[in-house]
Rosetta silent file (secondary structure, phi, psi, omega in degrees, C-alpha in Angstrom):
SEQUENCE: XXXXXXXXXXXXXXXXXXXXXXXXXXXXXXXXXXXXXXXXXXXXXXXXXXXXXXXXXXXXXXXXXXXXXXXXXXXXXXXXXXXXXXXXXXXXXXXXXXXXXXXXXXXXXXXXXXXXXXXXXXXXXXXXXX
SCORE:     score description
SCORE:     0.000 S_00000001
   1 L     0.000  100.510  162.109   -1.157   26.882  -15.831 S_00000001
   2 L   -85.886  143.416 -174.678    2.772   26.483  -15.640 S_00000001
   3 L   176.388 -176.744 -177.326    4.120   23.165  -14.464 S_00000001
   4 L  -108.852   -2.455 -174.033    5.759   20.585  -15.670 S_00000001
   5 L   -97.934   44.413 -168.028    2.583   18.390  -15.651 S_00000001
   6 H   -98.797  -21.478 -162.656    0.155   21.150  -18.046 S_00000001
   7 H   -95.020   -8.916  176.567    0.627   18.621  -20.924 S_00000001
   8 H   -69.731  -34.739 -174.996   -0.682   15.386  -18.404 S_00000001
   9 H   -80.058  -37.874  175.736   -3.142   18.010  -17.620 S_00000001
  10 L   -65.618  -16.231 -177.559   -4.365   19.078  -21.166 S_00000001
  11 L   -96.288  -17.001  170.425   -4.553   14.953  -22.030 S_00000001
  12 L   -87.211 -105.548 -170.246   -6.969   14.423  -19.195 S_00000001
  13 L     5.011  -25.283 -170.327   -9.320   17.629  -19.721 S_00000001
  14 L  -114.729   -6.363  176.070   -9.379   16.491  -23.743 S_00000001
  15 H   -65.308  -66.978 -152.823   -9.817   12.760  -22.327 S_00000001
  16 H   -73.290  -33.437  176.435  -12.849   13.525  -20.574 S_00000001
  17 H   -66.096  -51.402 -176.671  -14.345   15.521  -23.143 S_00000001
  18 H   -39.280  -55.940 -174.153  -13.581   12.783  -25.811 S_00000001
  19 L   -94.204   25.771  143.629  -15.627   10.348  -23.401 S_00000001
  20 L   -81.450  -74.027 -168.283  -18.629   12.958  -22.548 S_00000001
  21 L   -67.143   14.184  167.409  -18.941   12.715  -26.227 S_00000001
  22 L    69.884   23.448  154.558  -19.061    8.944  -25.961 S_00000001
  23 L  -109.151   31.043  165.983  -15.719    8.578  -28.399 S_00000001
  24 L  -134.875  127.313 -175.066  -13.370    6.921  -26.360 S_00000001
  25 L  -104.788  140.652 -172.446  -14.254    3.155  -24.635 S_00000001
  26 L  -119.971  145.289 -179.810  -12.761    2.577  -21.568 S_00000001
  27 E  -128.263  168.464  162.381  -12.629   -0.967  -19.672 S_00000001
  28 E   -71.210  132.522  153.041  -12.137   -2.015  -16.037 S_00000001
  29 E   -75.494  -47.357 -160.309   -8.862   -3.060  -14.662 S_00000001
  30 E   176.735 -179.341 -146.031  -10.444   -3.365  -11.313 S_00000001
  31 L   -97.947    1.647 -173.532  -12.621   -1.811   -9.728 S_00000001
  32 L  -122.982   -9.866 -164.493  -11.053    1.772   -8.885 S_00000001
  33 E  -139.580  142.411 -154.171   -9.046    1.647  -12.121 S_00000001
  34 E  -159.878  127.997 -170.743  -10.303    1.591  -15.698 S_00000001
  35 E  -109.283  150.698  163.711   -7.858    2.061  -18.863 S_00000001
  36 E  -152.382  139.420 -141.604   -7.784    3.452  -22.334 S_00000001
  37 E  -126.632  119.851 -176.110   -6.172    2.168  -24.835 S_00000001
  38 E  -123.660  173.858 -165.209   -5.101    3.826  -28.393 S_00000001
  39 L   -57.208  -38.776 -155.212   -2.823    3.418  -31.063 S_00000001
  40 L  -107.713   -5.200 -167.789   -0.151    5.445  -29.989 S_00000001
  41 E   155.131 -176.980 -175.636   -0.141    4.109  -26.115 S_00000001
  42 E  -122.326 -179.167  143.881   -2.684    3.658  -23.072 S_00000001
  43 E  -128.927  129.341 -155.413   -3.853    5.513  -20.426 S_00000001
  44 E  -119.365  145.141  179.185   -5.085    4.423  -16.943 S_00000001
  45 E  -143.202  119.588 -165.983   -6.769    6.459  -14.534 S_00000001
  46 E  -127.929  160.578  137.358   -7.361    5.118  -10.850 S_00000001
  47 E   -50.709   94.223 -175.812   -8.209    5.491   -7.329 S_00000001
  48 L   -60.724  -66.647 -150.433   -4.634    5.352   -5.454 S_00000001
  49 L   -48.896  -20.794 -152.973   -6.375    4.667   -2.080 S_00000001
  50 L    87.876   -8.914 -124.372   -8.974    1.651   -4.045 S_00000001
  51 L  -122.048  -11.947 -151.938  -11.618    3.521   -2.324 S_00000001
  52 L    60.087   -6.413  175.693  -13.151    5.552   -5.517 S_00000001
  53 L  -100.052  175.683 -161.276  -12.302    8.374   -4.093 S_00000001
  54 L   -76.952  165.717    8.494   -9.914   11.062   -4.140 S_00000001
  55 L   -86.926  131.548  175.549   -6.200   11.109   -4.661 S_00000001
  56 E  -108.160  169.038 -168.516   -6.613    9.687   -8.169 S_00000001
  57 E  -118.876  148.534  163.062   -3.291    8.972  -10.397 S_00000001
  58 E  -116.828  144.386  156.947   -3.372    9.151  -14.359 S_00000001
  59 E  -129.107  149.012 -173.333   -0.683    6.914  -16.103 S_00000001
  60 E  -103.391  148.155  177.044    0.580    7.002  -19.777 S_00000001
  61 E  -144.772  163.514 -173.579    1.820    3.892  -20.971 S_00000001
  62 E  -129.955  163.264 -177.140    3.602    3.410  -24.667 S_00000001
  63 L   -37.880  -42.503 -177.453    2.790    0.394  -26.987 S_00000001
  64 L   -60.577  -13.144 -162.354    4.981   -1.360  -24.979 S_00000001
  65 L    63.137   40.644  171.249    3.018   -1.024  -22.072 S_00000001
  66 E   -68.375  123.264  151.970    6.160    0.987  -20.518 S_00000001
  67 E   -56.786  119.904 -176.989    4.696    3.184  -17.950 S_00000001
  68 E  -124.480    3.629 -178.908    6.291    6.506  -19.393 S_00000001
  69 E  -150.462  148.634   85.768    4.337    9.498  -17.339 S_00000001
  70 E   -80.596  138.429 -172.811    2.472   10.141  -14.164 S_00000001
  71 E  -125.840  115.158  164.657   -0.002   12.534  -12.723 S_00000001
  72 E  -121.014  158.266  171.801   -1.291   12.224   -9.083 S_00000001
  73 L   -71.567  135.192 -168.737   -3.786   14.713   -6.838 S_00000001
  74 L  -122.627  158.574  141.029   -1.365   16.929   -5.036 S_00000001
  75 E  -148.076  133.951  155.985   -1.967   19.245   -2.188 S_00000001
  76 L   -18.313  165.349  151.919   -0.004   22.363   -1.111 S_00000001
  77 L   -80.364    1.878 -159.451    0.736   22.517    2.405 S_00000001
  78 L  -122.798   30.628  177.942   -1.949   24.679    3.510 S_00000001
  79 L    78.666  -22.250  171.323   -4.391   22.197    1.975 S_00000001
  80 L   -57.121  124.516  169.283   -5.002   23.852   -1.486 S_00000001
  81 E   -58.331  146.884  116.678   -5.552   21.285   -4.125 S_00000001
  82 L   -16.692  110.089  176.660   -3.401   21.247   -7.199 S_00000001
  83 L   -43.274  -28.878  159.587   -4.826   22.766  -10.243 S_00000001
  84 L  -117.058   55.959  120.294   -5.201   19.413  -11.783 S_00000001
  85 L   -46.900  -36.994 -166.399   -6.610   17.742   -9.075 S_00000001
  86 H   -89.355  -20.169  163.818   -9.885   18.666  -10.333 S_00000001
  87 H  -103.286   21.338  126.270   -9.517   17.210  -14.403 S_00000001
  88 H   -72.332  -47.983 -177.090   -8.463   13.698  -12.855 S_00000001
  89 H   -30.106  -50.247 -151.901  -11.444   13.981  -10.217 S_00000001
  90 H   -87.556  -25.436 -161.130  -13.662   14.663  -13.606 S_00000001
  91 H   -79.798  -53.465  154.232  -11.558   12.310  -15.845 S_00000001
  92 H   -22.804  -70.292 -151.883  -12.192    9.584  -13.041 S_00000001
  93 H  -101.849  -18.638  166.015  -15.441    9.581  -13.432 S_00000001
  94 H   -74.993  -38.390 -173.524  -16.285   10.062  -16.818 S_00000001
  95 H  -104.245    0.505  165.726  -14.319    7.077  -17.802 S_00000001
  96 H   -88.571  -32.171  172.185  -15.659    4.808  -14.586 S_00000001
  97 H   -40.778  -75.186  158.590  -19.102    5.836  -16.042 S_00000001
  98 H    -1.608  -85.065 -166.576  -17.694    4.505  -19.352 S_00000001
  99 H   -86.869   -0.344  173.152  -16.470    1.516  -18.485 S_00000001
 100 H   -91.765  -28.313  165.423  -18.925    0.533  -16.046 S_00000001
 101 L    99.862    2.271  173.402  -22.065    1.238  -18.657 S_00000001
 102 H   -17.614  -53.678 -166.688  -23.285    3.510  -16.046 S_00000001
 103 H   -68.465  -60.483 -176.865  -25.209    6.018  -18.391 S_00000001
 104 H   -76.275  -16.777  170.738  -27.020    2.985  -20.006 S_00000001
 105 H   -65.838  -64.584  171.084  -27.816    0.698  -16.978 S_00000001
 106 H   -47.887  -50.262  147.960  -29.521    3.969  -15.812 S_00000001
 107 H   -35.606  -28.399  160.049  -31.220    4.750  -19.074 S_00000001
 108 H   -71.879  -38.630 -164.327  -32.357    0.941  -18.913 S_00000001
 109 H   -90.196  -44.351  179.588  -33.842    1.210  -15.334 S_00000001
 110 L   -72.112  -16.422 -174.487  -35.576    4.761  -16.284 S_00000001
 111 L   -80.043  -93.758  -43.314  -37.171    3.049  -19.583 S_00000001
 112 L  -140.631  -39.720 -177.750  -38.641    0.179  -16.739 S_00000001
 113 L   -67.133  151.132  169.237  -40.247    2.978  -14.595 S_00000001
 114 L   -80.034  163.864 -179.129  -43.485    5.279  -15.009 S_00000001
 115 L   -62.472  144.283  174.054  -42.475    8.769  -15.498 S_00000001
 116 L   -93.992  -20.963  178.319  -42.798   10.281  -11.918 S_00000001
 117 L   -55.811  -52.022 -150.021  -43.913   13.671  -14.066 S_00000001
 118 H   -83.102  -25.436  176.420  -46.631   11.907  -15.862 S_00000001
 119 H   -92.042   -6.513  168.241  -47.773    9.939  -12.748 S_00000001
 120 H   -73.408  -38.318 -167.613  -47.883   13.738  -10.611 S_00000001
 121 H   -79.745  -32.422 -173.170  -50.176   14.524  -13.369 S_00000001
 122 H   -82.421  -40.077  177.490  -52.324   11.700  -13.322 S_00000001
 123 L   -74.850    4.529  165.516  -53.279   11.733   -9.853 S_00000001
 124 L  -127.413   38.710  113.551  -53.993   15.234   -9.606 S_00000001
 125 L   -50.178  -80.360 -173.481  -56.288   14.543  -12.894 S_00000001
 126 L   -39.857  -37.312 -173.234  -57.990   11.830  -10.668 S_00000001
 127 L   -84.573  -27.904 -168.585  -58.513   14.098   -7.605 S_00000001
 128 L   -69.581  -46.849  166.154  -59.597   17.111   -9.515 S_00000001
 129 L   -55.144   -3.530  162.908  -62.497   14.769  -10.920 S_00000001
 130 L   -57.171    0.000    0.000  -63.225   13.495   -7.312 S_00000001
């Protein structure tokens, strides 16, 4: 990918992996926009419309909390997405996941439930003994 944005692109794509592997914590700004923040500077990654949805913007910030970079979802004129439209889309969501606790508020709700496997099984235990 040539551009002038490939190195905006390679820091989300290595973002998102970092927080699939659960080492980077992310917090809410608001509710479409949710930051991470490291030693060397931050990063923010939002919903321009507010909406959760697409076009999303990444911003770089420096210790000062200088906005120094941006990356927004582009499209061509003929409608084609931007080659990194698709690691903000994933970078989005991996770090609203994050900072929202998503993964464990589900894991907490599936621990509260019967197994739907184990409860297919029981009832067609029960009928075969009918």
């Amino acid at each position: 990918m040539t551009s002038p944005y490939e190195r905006l692109v390679e820091l989300s794509m290595r973002m998102r992996l970092a927080t699939d592997e659960g080492q980077l914590d992310w917090t809410a700004e608001d509710d479409t926009t949710f930051m991470w923040t490291g030693s060397s500077g931050a990063v923010s990654i939002r919903s321009r419309d507010r909406d959760g949805e697409e076009p999303f913007e990444l911003d770089v910030f420096s210790t000062a909390n200088q906005k120094v970079e941006t990356l927004g979802s582009e499209w061509a004129e003929d409608e084609r997405p931007a080659p990194w439209n698709d690691p903000l889309a994933r970078l989005y969501r991996a770090a609203r996941r994050k900072a929202l606790g998503v993964d464990r508020i589900l894991n907490d709700l599936l621990a509260e439930l019967p197994r739907a496997r184990e409860e297919a099984a029981e009832a067609a235990a029960a009928s075969n003994k009918r």
